[in-house]
N, C-alpha and C positions, 0 to 999 in steps of 0.2 A: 829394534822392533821391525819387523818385516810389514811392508804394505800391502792388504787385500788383493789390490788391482794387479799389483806383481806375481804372488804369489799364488793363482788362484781360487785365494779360497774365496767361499759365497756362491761360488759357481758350482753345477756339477760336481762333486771330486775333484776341481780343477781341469774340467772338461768348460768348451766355450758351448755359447748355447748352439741348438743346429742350425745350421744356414735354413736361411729363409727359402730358399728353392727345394732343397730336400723336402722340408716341412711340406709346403706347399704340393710338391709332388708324393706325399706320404696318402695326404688323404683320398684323392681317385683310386690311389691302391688299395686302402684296405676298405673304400665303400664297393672297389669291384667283388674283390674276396670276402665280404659278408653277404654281398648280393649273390653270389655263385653257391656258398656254403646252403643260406637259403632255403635257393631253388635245387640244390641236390637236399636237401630236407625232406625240400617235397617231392623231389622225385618217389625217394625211397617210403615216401608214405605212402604215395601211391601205389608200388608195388606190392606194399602191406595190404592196402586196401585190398588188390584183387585176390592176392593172396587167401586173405579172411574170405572173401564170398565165394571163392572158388573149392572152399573147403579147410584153408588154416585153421581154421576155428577162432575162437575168443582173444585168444592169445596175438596174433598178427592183427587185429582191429585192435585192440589197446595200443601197440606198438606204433599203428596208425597215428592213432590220436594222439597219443604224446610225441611223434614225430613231428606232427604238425604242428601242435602250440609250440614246440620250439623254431618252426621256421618260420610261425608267426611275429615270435617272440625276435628273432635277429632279424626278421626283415624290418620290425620297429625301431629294431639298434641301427642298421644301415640309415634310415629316412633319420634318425637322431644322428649322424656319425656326418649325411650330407647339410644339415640344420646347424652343426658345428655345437652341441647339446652335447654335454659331457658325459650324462648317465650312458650314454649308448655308447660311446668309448669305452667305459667303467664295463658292460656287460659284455660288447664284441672281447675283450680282455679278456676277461671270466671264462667266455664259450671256450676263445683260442684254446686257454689252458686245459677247461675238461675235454675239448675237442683230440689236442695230442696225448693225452694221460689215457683215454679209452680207447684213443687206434692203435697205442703202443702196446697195450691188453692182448688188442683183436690182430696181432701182426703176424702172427701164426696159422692164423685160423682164413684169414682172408688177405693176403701180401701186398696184391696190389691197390685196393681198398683203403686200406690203412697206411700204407705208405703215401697214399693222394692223401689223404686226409692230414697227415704229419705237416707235409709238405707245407701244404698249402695255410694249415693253422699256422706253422711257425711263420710264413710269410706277413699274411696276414696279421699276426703278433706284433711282428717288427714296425708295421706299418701303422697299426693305430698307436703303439706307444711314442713313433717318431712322430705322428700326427698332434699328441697330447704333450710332448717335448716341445714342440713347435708354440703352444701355446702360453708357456710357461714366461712368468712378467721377467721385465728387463731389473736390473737391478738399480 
């Protein structure tokens, strides 16, 4: 019969857990790139904003507004992400994935847009899940 520790199961897939410096440098990463996500949230509501009162109509003030609760809503996951609060890992996660599923959409229509956006979520991606790997108990 084969031994655990040998053969590594209980681990990872027989993956060791991640060094403790990766982890460690995971997290200023993906609190930078939730904090940047954010504030380009907000940018782009902003520009909605003026948008709508410049004449958009109805349409680009909604767009607003729900631009905005969601860069409400990730800068809450950022402040939970540097709090070491798991929910905001759980949602930064979530954003990344609908983050690259709709630039992949929009990649035609707007290249470089969407491409930053790719980017930058799958970055970000990598970072809080190595962040939330990091935290995983010893055996």
């Amino acid at each position: 019969m084969c031994d655990q520790s040998q053969s590594g199961a209980g681990t990872l897939d027989g993956m060791d857990k991640i060094p403790s410096f990766v982890s460690a440098s995971a997290r200023p990463v993906a609190l930078t790139l939730v904090v940047i996500e954010s504030l380009a949230l907000l940018l782009f509501a902003g520009v909605n904003v003026a948008e709508g009162v410049t004449g958009g109509g109805d349409l680009a003030l909604a767009v607003a507004a729900t631009l905005g609760i969601f860069a409400i809503a990730l800068a809450m996951a950022a402040r939970a992400i540097q709090r070491q609060q798991r929910w905001g890992r759980s949602y930064a996660i979530m954003w990344q994935i609908l983050q690259v599923a709709s630039a992949a959409l929009m990649i035609t229509q707007a290249p470089i847009i969407a491409s930053s956006a790719i980017v930058v979520g799958l970055l970000a991606l990598a970072a809080v899940v190595i962040d939330a790997m990091g935290d995983l108990p010893d055996e």
